[in-house]
N, C-alpha and C positions, 0 to 999 in steps of 0.2 A: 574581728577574730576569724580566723579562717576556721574552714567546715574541718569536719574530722578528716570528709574524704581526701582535700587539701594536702592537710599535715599527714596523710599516709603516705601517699606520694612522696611529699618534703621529705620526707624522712629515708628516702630510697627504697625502702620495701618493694622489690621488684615481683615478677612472676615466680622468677628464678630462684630467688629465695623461698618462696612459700612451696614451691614445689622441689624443693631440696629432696634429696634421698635421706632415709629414715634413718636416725643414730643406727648404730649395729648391737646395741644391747636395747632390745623390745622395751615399751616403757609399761612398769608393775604397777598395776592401781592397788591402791589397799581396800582390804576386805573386812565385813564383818557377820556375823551370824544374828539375825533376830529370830527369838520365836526357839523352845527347846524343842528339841525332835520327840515327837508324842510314841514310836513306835521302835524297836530294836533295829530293824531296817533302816528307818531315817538314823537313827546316833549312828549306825553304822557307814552309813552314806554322809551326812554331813563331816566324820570324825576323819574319814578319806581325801574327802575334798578339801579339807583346811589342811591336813600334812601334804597335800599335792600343791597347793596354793604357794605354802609354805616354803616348800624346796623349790619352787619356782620363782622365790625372791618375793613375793608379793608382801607386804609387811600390811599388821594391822594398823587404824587409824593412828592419831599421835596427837596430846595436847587440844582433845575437844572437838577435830575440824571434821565434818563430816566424812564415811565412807566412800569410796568411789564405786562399789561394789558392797553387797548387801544379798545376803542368803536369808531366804524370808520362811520360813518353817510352818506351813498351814494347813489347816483341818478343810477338805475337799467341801463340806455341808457347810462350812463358816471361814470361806478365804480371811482372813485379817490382811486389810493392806499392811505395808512398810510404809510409814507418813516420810516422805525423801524433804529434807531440807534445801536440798539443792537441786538443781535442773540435772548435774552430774552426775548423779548417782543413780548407776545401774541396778534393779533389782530382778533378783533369781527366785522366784518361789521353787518351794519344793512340798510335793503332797504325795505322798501313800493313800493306793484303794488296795482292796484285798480283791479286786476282778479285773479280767479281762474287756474292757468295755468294746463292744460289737462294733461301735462307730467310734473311735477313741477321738479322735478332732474335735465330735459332736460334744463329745462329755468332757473334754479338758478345755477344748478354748475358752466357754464360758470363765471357767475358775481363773484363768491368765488373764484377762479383762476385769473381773471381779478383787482380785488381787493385786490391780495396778503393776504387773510386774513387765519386764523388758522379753522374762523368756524365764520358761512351766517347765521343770522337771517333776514328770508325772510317772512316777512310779508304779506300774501295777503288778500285782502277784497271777500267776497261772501254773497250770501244775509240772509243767518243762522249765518250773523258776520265772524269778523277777526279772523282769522287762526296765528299763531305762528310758522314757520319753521324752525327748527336747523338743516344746511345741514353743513357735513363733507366730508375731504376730501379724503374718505374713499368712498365718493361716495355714501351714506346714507344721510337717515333726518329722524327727529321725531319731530310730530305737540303737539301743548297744544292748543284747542281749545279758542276761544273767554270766557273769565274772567267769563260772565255770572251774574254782580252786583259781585263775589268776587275777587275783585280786590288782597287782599292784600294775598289772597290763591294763584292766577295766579303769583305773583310774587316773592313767596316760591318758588313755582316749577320753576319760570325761573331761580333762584338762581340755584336751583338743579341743572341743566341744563349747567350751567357755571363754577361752583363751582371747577370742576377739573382742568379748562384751569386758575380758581383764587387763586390755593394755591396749584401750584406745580413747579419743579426748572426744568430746560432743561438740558439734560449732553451732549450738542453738542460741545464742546471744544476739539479740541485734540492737543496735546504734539506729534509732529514730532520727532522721533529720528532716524537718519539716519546711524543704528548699524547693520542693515537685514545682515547675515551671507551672502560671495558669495555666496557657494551654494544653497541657496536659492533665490537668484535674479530669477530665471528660475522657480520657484517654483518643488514643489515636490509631493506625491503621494495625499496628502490634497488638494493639489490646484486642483489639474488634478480631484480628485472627484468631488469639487465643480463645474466644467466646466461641467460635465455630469449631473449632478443633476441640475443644471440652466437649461441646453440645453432639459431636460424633464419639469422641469417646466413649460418652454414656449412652449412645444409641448400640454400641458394639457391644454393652456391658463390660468395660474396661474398667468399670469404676466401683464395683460391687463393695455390697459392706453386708455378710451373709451373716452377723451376729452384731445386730445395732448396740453398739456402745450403753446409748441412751437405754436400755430393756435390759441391759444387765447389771448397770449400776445406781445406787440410791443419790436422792437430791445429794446430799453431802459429800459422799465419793466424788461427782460429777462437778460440783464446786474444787473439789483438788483437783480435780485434772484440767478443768478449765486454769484454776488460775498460777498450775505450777508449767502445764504445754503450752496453752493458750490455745486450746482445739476445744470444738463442740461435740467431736465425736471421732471414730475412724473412718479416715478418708482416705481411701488409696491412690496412689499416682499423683503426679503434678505433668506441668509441661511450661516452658517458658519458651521468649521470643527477642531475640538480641534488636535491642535499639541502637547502638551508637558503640564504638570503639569500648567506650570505658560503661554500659550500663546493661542492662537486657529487663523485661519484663518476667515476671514470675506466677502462676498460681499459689496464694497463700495458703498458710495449715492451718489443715482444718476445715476447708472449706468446700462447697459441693463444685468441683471442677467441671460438671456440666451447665453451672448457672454462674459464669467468670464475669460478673458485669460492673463492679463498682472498683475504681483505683484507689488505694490505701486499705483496701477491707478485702476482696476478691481478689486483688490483683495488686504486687508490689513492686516498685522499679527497685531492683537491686543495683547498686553500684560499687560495692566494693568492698574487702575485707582487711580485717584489723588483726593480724598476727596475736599480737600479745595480750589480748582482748578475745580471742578469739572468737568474735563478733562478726558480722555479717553490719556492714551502710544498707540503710534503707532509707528510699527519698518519697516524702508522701507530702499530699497537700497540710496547708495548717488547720485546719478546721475538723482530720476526720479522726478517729480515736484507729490506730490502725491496728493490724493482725499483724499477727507473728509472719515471720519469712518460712517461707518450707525450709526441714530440716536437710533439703537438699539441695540448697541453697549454692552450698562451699563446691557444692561435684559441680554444678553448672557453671558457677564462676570459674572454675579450675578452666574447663572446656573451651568458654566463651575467650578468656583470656587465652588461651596457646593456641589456639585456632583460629584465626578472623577468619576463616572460611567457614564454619558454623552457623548458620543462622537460626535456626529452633532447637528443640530439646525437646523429646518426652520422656517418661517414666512410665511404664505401667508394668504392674503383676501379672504376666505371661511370659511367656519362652518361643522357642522362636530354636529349628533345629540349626547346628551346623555353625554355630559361635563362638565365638573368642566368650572366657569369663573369667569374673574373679575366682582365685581360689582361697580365700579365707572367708568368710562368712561375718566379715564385718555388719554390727550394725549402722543401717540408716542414721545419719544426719554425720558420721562421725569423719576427721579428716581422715583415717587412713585408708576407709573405701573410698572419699575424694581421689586421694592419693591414688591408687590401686587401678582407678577407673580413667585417668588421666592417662597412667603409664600405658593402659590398653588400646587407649585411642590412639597414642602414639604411632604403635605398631598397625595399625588398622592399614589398607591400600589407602585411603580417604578419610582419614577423621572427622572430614566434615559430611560424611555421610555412612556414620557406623554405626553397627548392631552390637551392644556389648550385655555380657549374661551378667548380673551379679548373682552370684551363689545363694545358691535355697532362698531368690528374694523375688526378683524378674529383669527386666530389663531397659537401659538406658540407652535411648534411640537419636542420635544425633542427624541434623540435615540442612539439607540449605534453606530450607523451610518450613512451617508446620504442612502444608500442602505437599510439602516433597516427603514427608516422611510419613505421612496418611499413605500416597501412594503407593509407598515402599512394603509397606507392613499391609497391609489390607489382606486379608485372606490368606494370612501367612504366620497372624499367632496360634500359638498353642496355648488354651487357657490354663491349664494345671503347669504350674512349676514342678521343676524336678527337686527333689532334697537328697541330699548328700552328704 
C-alpha cells in the first residue's frame, strides 16, 4: 500500500493548490459562551460581542459538534478552564478586576495559562473608566480604552481584535508514518546543526519561558494540556533545517529547543502535508513513541516548498527594526499566518534570506542556513515585541 505521503502526491495536490488565494468571503467559525457573566460589566461585554459576532455571520454550533470559538466567563481567584473537546477549538476567557494592576502582564498572564485559554480579555476598572486587555500568549497585550458613549465603535474594534482567532483553521494534526530511513534514526548533519543552533539560542536567551507553565497549573490541568497539545509546558520558538527537495528537519512542541538531540522526540523529519486532513506527514523511526510536529509546521512547509533556495528557518520572539510584517494577528500554527507569511517572502529582495515580522508575535527568519541566519541576526534582535 503506498505511504500517505505517496497518494498525496498521486493525487496532484500541488504547492499551488495549497497556496491558492483565500475565498473572498473570510471563513466564520462558530461560537459559544461558557460560564454566566458574574458582573454588569461582563453581561454587558459578553451581550456586545455575541450581537457583533452575530452580524458578522459567525453562527452558533449545530447538531452537537463542538465550538470553534468558545467565550469562557471566569472569576480572576478561580480561572475555571473550558474542558475543549477538540484540538480546534479556540478559547477566549474573560475576567473583571475592579483595579488597575501596576504590572498588569504580571497579574493577567498567570490567569491565561491557568485558564487554558488561546487569549485573556482582562478587564480592569480605574477611575478615567474600564480599560479592555487583550493578553497573549506571546506574553503581550493591547488596551481599547473605555467606549466613551460609542459603544457600538468599541465593539467594531473588539471584533478586530478577535477576528483572527474567528475565521481561521488550526494545522496541528499530524499523519505518524513510521518509514524514517535507519540511517537516519541517529540523525545526520541537519540534526547535528539544529542541536548547535538551539544550544545558541538558549545562550542568547531566545527561548525564555518567564511564567513556567508547570508552577501555574495543577497535576490534572497539566494532564489536559499534555494530552489534548501534546506539550510539557511553554516553549518558545522552533527552528528547522531542509534535507532533501521534498522533506526538512523540525524542532518538536513542546520541547526544550536548547537540548535538540533525540529524532522522533526532539527532533521531526517533516515531509508533507495533507489538505483535507489538514494534517502535517511526519517520518519517524518505528520503535520511538514520537511528539507532536511544531504548530509551525504548515509556515515552514509553505517556505521550504516555494523556495528551494531556503535552507533553515528560525522562529523566535523578538523583533528586529525595519521589516516587512504580517498585518493580522493571526494565531500560531494556523494556515492563514502560513498563508500570510509565504505571501511576504514572496515579495522579500531573497526569500531565501528574509526577515519577516508576524504581528504582536516575533519573527520568522529564513536563510541558506542555520549558520547563515545566526550571522545575520546576532546583535540585531530587539527582545520586546511590539503590540498593536
Amino acid at each position: 500500500m503506498p505511504s500517505l505521503a505517496h497518494r498525496f502526491v498521486e493525487k496532484g495536490i500541488r504547492l499551488q493548490s495549497a497556496l491558492a488565494s483565500r475565498p473572498k468571503t473570510a471563513r466564520r467559525s462558530t461560537f459559544a459562551v461558557s460560564g454566566g457573566p458574574q458582573t454588569p460589566l461582563q453581561k454587558w461585554f459578553i451581550d456586545g460581542v455575541e450581537r457583533e459576532l452575530l452580524r458578522h455571520g459567525h453562527p452558533r454550533p449545530a447538531n452537537g459538534t463542538p465550538p470553534e470559538l468558545v467565550f469562557n466567563v471566569i472569576d480572576e481567584d478561580r480561572p475555571r478552564p473550558f474542558r475543549r473537546n477538540s484540538q480546534g477549538t479556540f478559547v477566549v476567557s474573560v475576567v473583571q478586576v475592579d483595579h488597575q494592576p501596576e504590572d498588569l502582564l504580571k497579574a493577567a498572564y498567570p490567569v491565561l495559562v491557568r485558564s487554558l485559554s488561546n487569549l485573556l480579555v482582562y478587564i480592569t476598572r480605574a477611575d478615567d473608566g474600564a480599560r479592555t486587555n487583550f493578553v497573549t500568549l506571546e506574553q503581550g497585550y493591547s488596551t481599547i480604552p473605555a467606549p466613551d458613549g460609542d459603544a457600538a465603535g468599541f465593539f467594531a474594534e473588539v471584533y478586530r481584535r478577535l477576528a483572527p482567532l474567528a475565521s481561521t483553521r488550526l494545522v496541528i494534526n499530524n499523519v505518524f508514518e513510521k518509514d524514517l530511513a535507519p540511517e537516519l534514526w541517529d540523525g545526520d548533519v541537519h540534526t547535528r546543526a539544529l542541536y548547535e543552533a538551539g544550544r545558541w539560542l538558549d545562550r542568547m536567551d531566545l527561548l525564555p519561558a518567564a511564567f513556567p507553565i508547570t508552577e501555574l497549573l495543577d497535576e490534572r490541568d497539566m494532564l489536559h494540556v499534555r494530552r489534548l497539545f501534546g506539550i510539557g509546558g511553554l516553549s518558545y520558538g522552533n527552528l528547522s533545517a531542509r534535507r532533501d527537495e521534498a522533506s526538512f528537519w523540525m524542532s518538536a512542541r513542546g520541547v526544550n529547543k536548547g537540548n535538540l538531540r533525540d529524532v522522533g522526540r526532539d527532533i521531526l523529519l517533516i515531509k508533507g502535508y495533507i489538505p483535507e486532513d489538514n494534517a502535517m506527514i511526519v517520518s519517524v523511526p518505528p520503535e520511538v513513541e514520537p511528539r507532536s510536529a511544531s504548530v509551525d509546521a504548515i509556515e515552514h512547509w509553505m517556505l521550504y516548498k516555494e523556495h528551494p533556495g531556503i535552507g533553515a528557518i528560525i522562529h523566535v520572539h523578538a523583533w528586529m527594526d525595519g521589516i516587512d510584517s504580517t498585518q493580522i494577528n493571526y494565531p500560531c500554527g494556523t494556515y492563514e499566518l502560513a498563508h500570510e507569511v509565504a505571501q511576504l517572502a514572496r515579495r522579500q529582495p531573497d526569500p531565501a534570506r528574509a526577515v519577516i515580522g508576524l504581528r504582536n508575535h516575533g519573527l520568522t527568519i529564513t536563510g541558506l542556513s542555520l549558520e547563515d541566519i545566526i550571522d545575520r541576526i546576532d546583535g540585531r534582535l530587539l527582545p520586546t515585541v511590539p503590540m498593536m
